[in-house]
Backbone as JSON, one array per atom type, in Angstrom:
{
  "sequence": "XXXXXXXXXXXXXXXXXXXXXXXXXXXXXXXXXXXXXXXXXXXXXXXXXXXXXXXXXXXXXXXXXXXXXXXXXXXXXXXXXXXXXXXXXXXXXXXXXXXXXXXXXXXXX",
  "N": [[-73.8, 86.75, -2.93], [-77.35, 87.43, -3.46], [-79.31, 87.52, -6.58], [-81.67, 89.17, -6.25], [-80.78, 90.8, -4.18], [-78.77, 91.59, -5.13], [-80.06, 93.48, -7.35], [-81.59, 94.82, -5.54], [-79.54, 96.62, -4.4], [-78.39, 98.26, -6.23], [-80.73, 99.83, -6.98], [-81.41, 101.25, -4.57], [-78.87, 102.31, -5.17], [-79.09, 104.09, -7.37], [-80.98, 105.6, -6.54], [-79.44, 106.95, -4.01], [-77.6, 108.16, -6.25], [-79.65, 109.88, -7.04], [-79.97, 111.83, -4.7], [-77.28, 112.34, -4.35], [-77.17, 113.82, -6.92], [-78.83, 116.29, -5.9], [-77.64, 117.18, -3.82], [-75.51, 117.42, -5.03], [-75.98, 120.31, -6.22], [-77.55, 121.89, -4.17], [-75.02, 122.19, -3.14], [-73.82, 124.81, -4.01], [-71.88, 124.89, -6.04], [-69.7, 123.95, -4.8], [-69.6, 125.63, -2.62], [-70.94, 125.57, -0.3], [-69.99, 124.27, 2.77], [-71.89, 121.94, 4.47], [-73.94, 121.28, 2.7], [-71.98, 120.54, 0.31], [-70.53, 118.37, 2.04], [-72.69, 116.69, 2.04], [-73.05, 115.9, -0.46], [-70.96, 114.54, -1.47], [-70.74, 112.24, 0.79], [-73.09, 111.01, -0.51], [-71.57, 110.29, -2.64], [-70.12, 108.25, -1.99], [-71.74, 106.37, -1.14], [-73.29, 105.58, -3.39], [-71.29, 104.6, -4.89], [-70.27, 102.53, -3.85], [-72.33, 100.91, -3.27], [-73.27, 100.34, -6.14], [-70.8, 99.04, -6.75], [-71.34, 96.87, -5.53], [-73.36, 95.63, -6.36], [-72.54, 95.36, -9.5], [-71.16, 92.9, -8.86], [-72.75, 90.97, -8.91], [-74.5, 91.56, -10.86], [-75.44, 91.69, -14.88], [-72.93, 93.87, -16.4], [-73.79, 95.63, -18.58], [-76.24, 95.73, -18.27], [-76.82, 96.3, -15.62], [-75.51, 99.29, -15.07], [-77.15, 100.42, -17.15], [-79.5, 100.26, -16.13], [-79.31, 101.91, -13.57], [-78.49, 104.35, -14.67], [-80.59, 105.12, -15.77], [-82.41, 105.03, -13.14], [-81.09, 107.3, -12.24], [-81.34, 109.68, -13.71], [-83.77, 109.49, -14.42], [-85.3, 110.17, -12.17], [-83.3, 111.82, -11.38], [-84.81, 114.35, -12.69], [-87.41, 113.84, -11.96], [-86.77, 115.16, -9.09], [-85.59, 117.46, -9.68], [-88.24, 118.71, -10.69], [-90.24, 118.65, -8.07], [-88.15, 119.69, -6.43], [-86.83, 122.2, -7.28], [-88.39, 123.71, -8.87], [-88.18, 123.24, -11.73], [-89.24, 122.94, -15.3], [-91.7, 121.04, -17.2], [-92.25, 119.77, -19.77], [-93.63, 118.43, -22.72], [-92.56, 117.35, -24.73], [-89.92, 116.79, -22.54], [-91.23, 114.99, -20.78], [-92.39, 112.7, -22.57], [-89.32, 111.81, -23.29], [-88.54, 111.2, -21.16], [-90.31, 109.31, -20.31], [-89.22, 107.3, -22.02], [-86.62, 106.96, -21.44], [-87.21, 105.42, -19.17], [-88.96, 103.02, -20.17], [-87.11, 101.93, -21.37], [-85.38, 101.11, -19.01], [-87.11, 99.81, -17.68], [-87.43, 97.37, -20.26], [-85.16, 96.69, -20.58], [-84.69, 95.08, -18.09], [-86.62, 93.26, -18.14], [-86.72, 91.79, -20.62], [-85.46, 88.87, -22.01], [-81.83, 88.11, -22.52]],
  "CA": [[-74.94, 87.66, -2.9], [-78.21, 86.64, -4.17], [-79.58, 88.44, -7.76], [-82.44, 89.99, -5.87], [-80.05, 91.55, -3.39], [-77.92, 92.74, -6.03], [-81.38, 94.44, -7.82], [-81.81, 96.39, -4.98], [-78.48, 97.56, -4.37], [-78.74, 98.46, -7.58], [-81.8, 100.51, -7.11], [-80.44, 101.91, -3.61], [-77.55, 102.9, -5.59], [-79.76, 104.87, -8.25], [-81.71, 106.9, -5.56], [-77.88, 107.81, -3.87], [-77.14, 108.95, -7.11], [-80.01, 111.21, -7.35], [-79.52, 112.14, -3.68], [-75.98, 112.63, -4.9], [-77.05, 115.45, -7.88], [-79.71, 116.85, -5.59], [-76.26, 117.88, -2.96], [-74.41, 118.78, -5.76], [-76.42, 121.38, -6.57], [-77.36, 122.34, -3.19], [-73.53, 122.72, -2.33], [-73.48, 126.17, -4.86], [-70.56, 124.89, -6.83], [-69.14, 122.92, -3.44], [-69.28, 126.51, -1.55], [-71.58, 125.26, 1.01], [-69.61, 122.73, 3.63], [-72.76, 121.22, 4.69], [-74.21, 120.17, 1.53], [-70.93, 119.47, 0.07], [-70.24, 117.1, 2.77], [-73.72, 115.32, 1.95], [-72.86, 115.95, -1.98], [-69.57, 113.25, -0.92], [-71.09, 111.1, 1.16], [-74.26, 110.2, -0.94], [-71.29, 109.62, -3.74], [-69.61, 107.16, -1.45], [-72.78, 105.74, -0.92], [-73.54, 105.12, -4.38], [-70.28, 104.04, -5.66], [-70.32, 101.52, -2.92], [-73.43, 99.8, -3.44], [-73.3, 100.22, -7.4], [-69.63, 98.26, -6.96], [-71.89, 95.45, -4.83], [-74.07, 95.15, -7.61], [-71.7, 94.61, -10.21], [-70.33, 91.53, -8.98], [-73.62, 89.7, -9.43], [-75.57, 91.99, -12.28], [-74.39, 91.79, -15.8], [-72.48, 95.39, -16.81], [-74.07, 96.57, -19.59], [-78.0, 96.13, -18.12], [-77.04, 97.15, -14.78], [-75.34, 100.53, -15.82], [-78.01, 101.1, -17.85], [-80.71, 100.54, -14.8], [-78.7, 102.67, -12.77], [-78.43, 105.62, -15.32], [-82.08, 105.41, -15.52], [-82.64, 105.59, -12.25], [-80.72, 108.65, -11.83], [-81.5, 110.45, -14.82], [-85.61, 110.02, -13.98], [-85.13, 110.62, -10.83], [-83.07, 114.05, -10.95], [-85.52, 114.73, -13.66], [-88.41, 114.32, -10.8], [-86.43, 115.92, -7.9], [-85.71, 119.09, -10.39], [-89.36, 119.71, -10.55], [-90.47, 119.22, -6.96], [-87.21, 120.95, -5.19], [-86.56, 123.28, -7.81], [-89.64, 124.0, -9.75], [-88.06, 123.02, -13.1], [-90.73, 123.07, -15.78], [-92.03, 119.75, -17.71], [-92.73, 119.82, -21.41], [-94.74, 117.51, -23.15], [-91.2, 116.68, -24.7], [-89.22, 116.18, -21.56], [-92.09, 114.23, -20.93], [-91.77, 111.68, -23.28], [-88.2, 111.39, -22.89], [-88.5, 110.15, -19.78], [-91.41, 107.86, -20.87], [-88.76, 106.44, -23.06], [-85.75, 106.18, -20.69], [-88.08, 104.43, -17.86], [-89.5, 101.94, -20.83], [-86.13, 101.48, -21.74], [-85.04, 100.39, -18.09], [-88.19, 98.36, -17.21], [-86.88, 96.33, -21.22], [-83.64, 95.79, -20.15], [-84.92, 94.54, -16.96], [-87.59, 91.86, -18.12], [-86.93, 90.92, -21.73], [-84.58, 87.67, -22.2], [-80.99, 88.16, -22.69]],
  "C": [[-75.96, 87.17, -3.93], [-78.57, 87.78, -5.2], [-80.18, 89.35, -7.05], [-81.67, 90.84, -5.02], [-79.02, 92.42, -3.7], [-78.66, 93.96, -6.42], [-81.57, 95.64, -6.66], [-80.99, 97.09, -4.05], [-78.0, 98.47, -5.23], [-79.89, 99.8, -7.67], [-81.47, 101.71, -5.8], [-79.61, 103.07, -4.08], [-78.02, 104.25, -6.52], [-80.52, 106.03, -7.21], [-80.38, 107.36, -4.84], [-77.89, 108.63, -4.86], [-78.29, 110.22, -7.61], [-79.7, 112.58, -5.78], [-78.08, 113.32, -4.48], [-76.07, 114.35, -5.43], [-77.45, 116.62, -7.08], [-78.74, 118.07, -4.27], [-75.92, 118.6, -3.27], [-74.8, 120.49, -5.77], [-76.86, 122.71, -5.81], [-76.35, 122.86, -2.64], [-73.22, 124.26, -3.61], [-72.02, 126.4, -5.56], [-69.52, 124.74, -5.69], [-68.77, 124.13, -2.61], [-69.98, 126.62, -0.43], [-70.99, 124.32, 2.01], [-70.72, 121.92, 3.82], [-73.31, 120.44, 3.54], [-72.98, 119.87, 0.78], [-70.31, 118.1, 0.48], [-71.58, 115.75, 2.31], [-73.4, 115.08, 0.27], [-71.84, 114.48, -1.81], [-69.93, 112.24, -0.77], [-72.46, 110.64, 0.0], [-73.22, 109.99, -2.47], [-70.85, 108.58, -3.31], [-70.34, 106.13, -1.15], [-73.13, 105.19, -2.13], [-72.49, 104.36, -4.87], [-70.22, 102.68, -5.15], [-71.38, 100.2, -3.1], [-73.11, 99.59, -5.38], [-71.7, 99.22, -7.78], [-70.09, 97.3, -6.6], [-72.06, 94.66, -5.99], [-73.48, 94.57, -8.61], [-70.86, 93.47, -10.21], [-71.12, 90.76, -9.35], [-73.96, 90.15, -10.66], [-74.64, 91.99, -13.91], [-74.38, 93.5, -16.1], [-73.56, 96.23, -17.33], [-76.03, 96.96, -19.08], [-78.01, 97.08, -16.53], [-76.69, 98.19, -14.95], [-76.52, 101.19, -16.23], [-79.18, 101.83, -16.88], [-80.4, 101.57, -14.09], [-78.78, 103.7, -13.35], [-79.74, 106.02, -15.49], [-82.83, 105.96, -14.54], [-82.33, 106.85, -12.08], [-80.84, 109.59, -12.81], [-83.46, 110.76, -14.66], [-85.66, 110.79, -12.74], [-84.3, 111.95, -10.37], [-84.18, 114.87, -11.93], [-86.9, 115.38, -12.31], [-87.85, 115.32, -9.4], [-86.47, 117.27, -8.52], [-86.79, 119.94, -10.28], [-90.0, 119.42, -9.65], [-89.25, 119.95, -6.14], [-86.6, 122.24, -6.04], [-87.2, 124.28, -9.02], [-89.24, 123.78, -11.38], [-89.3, 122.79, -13.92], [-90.51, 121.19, -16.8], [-92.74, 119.43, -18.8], [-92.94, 118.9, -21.45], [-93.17, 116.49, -23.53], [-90.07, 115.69, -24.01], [-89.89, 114.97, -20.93], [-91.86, 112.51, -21.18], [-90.25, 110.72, -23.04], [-88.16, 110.5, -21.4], [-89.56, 109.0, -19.64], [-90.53, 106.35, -21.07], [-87.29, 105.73, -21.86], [-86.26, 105.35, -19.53], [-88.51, 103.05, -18.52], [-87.85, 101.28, -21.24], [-85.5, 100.27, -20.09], [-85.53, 99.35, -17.75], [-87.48, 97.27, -18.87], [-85.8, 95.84, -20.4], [-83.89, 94.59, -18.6], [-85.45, 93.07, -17.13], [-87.38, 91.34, -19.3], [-85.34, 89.87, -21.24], [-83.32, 88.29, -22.78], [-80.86, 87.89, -24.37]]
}
């Protein structure tokens, strides 16, 4: 598998995993069958590709990319599907974990 094909299994894998939370939460503490069932599958989906990835990407940057992804990204789903609110704070934070991902991404080993 080529790097680039890892990258965006990798990235794939990060939108599953917000998918993923966006189930969980939907399934009302897994008492919905329907979204529980998608809560499952979008983990099988992630685990899957995020196991691809790791054969080409090194550990510690992909992980990281990946936690990024899904950590901005339930951050953004929170406040369009569930009106969560967006402090100047929370803000930031997510400034910082997105600058953090794009580093790990482009600086030199």
């Amino acid at each position: 598998m080529s790097p680039t094909w890892a990258w965006t299994m990798l990235i794939l894998s990060g939108l599953a995993d917000v998918a993923w939370a966006v189930a969980t939460k939907l399934s009302d503490g897994y008492s919905r069958p329907g979204w529980t069932a998608a809560s499952v599958a979008a983990l099988v989906v992630f685990l899957g590709l995020l196991t691809q990835a790791l054969k080409v990407l090194p550990l510690g940057t992909a992980y990281a990319v990946w936690t990024g992804i899904g950590a901005a990204g339930s951050v953004a789903a929170g406040l369009v599907l569930f009106g969560e609110t967006m402090s100047a704070y929370r803000m930031a934070a997510v400034a910082m974990i997105i600058g953090g991902v794009i580093a790990l991404k482009v600086l030199p080993d």
